[in-house]
C-alpha positions in Angstrom: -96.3 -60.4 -159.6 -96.7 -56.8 -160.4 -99.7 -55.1 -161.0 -99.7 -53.6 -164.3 -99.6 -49.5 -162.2 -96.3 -50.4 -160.6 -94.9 -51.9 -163.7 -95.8 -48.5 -165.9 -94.9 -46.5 -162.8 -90.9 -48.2 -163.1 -91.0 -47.6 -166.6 -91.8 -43.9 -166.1 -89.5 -43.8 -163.5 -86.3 -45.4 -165.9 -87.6 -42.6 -168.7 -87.5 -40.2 -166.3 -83.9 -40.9 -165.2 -82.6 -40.7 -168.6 -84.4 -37.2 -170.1 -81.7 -34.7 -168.6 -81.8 -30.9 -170.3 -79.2 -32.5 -173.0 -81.7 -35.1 -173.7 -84.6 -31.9 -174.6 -81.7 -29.4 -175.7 -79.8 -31.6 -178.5 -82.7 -33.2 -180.9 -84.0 -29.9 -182.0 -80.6 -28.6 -183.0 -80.2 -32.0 -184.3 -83.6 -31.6 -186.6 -82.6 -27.8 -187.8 -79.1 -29.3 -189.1 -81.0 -32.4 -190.6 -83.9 -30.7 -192.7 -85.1 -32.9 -195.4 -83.3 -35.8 -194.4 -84.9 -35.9 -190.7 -86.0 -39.4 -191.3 -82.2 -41.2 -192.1 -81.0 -39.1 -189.4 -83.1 -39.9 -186.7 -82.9 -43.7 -187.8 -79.2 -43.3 -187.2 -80.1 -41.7 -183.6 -82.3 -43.4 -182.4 -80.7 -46.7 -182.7 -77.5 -45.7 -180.8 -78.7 -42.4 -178.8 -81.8 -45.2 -178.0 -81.2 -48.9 -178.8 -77.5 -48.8 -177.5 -78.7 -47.4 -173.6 -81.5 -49.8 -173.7 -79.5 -53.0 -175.2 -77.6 -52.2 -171.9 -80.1 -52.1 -169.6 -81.4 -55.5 -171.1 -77.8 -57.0 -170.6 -78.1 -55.8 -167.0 -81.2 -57.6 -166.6 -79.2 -60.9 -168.1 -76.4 -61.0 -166.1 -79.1 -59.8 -163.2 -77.4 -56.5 -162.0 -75.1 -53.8 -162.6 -72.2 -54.8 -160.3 -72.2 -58.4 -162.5 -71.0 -56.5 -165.4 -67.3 -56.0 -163.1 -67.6 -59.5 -161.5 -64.7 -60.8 -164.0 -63.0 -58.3 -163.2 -60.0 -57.8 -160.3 -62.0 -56.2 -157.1 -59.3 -53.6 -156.9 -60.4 -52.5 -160.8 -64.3 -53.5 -160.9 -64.5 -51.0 -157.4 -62.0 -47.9 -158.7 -64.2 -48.3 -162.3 -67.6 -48.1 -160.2 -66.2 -45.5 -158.5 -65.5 -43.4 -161.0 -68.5 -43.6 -163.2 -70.9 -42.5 -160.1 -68.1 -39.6 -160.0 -68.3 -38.3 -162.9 -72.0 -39.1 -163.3 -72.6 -37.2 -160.0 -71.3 -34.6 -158.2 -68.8 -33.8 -160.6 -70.3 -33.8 -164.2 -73.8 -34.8 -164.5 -75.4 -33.1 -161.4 -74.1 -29.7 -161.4 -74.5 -29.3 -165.4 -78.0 -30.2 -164.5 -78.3 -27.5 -162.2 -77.0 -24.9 -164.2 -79.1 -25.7 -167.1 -82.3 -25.9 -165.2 -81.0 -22.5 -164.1 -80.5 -21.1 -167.5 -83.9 -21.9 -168.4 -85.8 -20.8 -165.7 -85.0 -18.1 -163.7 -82.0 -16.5 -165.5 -84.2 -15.0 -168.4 -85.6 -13.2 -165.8 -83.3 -12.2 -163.2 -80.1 -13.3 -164.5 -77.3 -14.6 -162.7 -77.6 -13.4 -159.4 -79.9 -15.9 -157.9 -77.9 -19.2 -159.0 -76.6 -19.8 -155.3 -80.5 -20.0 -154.0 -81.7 -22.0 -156.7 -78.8 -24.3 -155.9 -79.6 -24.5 -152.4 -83.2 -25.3 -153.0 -82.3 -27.5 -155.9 -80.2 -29.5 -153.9 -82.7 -30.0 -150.9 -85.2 -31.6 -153.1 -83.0 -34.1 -154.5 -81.8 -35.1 -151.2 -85.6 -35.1 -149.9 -86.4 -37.6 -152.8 -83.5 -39.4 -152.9 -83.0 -40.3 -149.3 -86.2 -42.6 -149.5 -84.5 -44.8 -152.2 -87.8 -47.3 -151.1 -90.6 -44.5 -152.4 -88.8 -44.0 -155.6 -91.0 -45.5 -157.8 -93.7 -43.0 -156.6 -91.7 -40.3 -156.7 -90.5 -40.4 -160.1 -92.7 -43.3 -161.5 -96.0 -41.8 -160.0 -95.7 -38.0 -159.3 -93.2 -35.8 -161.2 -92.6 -37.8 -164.4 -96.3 -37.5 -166.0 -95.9 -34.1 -164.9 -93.1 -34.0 -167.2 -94.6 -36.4 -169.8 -98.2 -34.1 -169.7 -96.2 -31.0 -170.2 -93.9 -32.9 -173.1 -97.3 -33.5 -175.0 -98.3 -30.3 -175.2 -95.0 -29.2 -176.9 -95.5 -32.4 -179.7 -99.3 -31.2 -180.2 -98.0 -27.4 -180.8 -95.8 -28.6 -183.0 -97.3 -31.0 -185.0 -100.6 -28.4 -185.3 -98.5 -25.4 -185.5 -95.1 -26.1 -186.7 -92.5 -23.6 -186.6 -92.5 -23.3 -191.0 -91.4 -25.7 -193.7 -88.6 -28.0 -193.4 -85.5 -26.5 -194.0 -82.7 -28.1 -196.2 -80.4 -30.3 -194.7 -77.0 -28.7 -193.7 -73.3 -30.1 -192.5 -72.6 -33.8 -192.5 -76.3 -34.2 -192.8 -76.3 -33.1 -196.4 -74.6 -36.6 -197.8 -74.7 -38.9 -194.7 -77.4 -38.2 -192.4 -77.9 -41.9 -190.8 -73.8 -42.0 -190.1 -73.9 -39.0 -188.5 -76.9 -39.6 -186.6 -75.1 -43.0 -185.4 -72.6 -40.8 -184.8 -74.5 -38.0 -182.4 -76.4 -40.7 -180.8 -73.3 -42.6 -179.4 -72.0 -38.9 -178.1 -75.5 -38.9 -175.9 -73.3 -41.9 -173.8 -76.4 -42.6 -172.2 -75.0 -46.2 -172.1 -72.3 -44.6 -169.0 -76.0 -44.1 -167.4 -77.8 -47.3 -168.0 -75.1 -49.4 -165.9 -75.7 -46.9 -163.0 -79.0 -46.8 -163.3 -79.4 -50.8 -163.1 -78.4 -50.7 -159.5 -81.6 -48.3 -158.9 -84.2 -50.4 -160.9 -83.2 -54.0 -159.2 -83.4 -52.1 -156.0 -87.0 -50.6 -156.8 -88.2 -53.9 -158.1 -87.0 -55.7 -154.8 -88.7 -52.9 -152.8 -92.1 -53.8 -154.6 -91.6 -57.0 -152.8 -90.2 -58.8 -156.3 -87.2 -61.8 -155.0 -86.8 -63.8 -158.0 -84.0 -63.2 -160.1 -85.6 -64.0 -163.2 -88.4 -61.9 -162.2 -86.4 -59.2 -161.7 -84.6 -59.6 -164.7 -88.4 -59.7 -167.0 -89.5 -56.6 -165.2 -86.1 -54.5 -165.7 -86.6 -56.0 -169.6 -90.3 -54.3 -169.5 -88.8 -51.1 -167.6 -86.3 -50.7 -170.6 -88.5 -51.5 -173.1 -90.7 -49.0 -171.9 -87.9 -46.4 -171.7 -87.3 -46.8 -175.2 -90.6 -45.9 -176.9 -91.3 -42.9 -174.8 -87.9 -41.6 -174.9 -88.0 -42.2 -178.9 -91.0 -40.3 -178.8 -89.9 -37.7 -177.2 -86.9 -37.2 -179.4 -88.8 -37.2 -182.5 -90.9 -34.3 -181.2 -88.3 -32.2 -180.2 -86.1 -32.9 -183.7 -89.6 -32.2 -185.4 -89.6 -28.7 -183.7 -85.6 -28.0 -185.0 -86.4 -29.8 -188.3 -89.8 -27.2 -189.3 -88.3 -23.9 -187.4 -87.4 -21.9 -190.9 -89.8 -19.4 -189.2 -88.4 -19.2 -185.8 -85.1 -17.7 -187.4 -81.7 -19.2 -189.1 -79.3 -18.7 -186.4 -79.5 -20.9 -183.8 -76.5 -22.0 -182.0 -78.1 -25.2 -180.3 -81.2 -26.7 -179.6 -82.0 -24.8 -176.1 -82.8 -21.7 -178.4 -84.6 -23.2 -180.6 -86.9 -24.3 -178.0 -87.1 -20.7 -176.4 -87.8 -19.0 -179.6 -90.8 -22.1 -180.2 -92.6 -22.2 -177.2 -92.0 -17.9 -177.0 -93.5 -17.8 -180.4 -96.6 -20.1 -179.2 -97.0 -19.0 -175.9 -95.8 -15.8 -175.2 -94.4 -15.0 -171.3 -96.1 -18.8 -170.6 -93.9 -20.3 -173.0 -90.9 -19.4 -171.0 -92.5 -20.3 -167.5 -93.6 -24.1 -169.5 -90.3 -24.3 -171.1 -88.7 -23.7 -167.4 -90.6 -26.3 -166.2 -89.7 -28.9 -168.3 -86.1 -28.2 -168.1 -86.3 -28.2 -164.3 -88.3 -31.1 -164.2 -86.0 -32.8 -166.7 -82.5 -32.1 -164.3 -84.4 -32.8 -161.2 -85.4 -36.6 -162.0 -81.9 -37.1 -163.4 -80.0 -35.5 -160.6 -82.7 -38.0 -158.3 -81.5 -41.1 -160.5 -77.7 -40.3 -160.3 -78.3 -39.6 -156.3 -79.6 -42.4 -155.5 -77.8 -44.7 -157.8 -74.4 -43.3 -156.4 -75.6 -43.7 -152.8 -76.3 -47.3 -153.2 -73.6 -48.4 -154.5 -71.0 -46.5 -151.7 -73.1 -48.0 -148.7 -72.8 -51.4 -150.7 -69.0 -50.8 -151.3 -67.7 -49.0 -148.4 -68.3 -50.2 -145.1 -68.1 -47.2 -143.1 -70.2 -45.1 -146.0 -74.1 -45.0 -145.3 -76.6 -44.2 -147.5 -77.9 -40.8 -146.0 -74.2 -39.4 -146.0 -73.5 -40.3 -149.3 -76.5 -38.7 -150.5 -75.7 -35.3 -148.2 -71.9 -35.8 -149.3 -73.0 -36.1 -153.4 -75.2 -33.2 -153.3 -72.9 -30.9 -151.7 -70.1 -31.5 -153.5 -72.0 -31.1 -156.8 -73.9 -27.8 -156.0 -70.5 -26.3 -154.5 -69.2 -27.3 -158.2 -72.1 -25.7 -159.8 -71.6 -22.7 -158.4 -67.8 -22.4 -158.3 -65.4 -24.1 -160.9 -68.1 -25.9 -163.1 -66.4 -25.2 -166.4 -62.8 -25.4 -165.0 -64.0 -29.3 -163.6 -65.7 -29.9 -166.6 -62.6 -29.7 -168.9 -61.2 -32.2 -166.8 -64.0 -34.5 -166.4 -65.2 -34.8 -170.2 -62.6 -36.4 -171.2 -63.2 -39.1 -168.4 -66.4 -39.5 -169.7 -65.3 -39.8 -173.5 -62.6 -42.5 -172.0 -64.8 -44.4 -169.4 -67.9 -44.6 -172.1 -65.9 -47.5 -174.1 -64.8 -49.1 -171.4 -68.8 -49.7 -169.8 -69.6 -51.0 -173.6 -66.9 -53.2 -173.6 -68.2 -54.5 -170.1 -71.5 -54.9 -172.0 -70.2 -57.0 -174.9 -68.1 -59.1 -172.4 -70.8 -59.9 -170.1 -72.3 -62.5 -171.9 -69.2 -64.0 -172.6 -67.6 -64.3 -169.1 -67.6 -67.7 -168.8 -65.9 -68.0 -171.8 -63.0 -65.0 -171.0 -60.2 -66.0 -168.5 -59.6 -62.8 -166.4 -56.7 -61.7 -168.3 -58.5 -61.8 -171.5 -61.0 -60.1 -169.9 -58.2 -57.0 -168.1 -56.5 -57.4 -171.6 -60.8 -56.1 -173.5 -60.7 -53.5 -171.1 -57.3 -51.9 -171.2 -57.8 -51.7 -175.1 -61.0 -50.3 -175.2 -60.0 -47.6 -172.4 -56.9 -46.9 -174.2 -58.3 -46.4 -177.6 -61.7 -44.7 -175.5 -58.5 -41.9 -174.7 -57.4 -41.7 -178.2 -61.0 -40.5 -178.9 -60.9 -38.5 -176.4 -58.1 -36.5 -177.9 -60.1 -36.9 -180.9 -63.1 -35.0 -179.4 -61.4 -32.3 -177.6 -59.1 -31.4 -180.4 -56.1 -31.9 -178.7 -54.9 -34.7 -180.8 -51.3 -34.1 -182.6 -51.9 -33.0 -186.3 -49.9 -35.5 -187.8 -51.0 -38.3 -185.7 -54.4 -37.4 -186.3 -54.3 -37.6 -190.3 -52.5 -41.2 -189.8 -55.3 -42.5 -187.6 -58.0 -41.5 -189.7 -56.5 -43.0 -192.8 -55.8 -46.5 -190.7 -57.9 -46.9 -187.7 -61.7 -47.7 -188.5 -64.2 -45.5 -187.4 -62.0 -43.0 -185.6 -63.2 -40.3 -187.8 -67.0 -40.9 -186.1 -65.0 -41.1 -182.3 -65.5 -45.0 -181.9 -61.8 -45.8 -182.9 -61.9 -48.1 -179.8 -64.5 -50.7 -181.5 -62.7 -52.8 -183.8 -59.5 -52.9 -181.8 -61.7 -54.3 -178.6 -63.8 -56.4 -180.7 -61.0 -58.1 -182.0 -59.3 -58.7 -178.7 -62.8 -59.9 -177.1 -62.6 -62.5 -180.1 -59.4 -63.6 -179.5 -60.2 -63.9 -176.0 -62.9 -65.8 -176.7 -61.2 -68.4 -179.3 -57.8 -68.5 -176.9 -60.2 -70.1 -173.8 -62.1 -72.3 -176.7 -59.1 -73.7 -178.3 -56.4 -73.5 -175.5 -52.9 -73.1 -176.9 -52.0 -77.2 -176.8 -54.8 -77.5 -179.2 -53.8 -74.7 -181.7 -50.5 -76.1 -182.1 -51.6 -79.1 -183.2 -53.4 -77.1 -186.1 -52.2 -77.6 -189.6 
């Protein structure tokens, strides 16, 4: 039984993992384009950018961990798919974004580029400091640096729900005619779901270190820990899209939401402002570079025999703050549409989780296939790249393409007929009338 402490500290921890500098840069500039109609699309947000990461950390909890979610799976696929979703939400993608962001917004106002190999170093160094105690977690993130985070967070909500930036503006873009579908929209692109079946291999870990055994235990306190995450990460994206949403007198040209923080907390607190804003933002990458670590880590020691923890950790970081500093956009143009691909695939793993004993393998191999095949049509989508002529023909005949989910309905339907195949085997449907 957990004391009522340790279960808020591993839901700060799980909220901390999540709020990266995308999660703190994207809901302002999200608010500025929404205006008037803030409240349909944040609804539209919140449940997928939200309710869709949190629906899969509850299914995590069911099925009582992340690596159940490939158990149906061949070994040779479930291990090459775990291996490259800590990829790309490690060293190659998630981490040394995270660096460079924290970078952009704390030293480089100042001092511009020239000091982004140092800050890497020392950067790097704390993550591997936290996250090579995997056990002290909980205290790290749950007990130390996230209400550091969450005290400075409060401020910026107080400021600007005392002294808001000006009147809300009129809604602009999609926003203007269908601000809930494009908030559904922007909220699936957060693919914070890719995130929440990594990070279910950190919180079963940290609930076992806090001396927890019982699988339905474990599974009611990972079901607190993402309840948890949801309300305060809510929260905090209402605040910040409440910033972007009454900024008419912080200026009318802002190209995302990272400046419309800098010209907010500038406006409100001078040369602090950009020293709190900092903060936050390094704060923000830190905890999420520390969740990805660690979550990575685990899983090669688990998977590869001759891997151990401590390297992996060393190995991750490296990597990642070598990319940072050397070929981050180049790698990024490769690895984003990974991410776009792999991102349908982990829901379908979601949806087919509770179904597994109901889905022969093949029917299962056959759900993912089609959803990572249709997860690279939107990929092509998303990037532009898709052929002109193609692209008009898709949008006329394949549901929801236009909002980048083309792969739902084709993998929904072949989870169904997965799922009626192994209920009425094929002896049985012949005899139909």
């Amino acid at each position: 039984m957990l004391s009522a402490r340790n279960i808020a500290a591993l839901g700060f921890m799980t909220f901390a993992m999540y709020l990266g500098a995308g999660n703190l840069i994207f809901p302002p500039f999200l608010g500025l384009q929404a205006g008037e109609h803030f409240a349909a699309g944040m609804a539209g947000f919140l449940l997928t950018g939200v309710g869709l990461p949190a629906l899969a950390l509850v299914i995590v909890a069911l099925v009582k961990g992340s690596d159940n979610l490939t158990a149906a799976l061949p070994k040779p696929a479930a291990t090459s798919f775990w291996v490259m979703v800590f990829i790309v939400i490690g060293p190659a993608f998630v981490i040394p974004r995270a660096i460079t962001v924290a970078y952009q917004f704390s030293f480089a106002p100042f001092i511009g580029e020239a000091a982004l190999l140092p800050f890497t170093a020392f950067f790097c160094l704390a993550v591997i400091m936290f996250a090579l105690y995997p056990g002290k977690l909980v205290d790290t993130l749950g007990k130390w640096l996230t209400p550091v985070l969450v005290v400075i967070l409060t401020v910026l909500a107080a400021t600007a729900l005392l002294s808001p930036g000006g009147d809300v503006l009129a809604a602009s873009g999609p926003y203007q005619d269908k601000a809930f579908a494009e908030g559904l929209t922007q909220g699936y692109m957060t693919m914070d779901a890719l995130g929440s079946i990594g990070f279910g291999w950190i919180i079963f870990r940290a609930i076992r270190e806090m001396g927890v055994e019982c699988p339905k235990a474990t599974a009611k306190y990972t079901l607190m820990a993402a309840v948890m995450y949801a309300v305060a990460m809510a929260l905090v994206y209402l605040s910040l899209a409440y910033i972007g949403s009454t900024s008419a007198d912080l200026g009318t040209s802002f190209g995302n939401g990272g400046e419309i923080l800098t010209a907010f907390t500038l406006v409100n607190y001078g040369a602090l402002g950009s020293v709190l804003l900092g903060a936050v933002m390094i704060l923000a990458c830190l905890t999420t570079a520390i969740g990805v670590t660690t979550a990575g880590s685990e899983f090669y020691s688990r998977t590869f025999q001759p891997v151990t923890y401590q390297r992996s950790v060393w190995v991750t970081m490296l990597v990642a703050g070598l990319v940072a500093n050397l070929g981050l956009e180049q790698l990024l143009a490769i690895t984003l549409p990974v991410v776009v691909a792999l991102h349908p695939v982990a829901i379908a793993l979601l949806l087919i989780a509770p179904l597994r004993r109901r889905l022969t393998t093949s029917a299962v191999m056959a759900a993912v296939v089609t959803a990572l095949g249709f997860g690279c049509v939107d990929a092509l989508h998303i990037l532009g790249k898709m052929p002109a002529g193609i692209d008009a023909w898709l949008v006329q005949y394949l549901p929801l393409y236009s909002d980048y989910a083309g792969w739902v309905i084709p993998s929904m339907v072949v989870i169904a007929l997965g799922v009626m195949r192994n209920r009425f085997p094929r002896s049985e449907l012949a005899l139909q009338p």
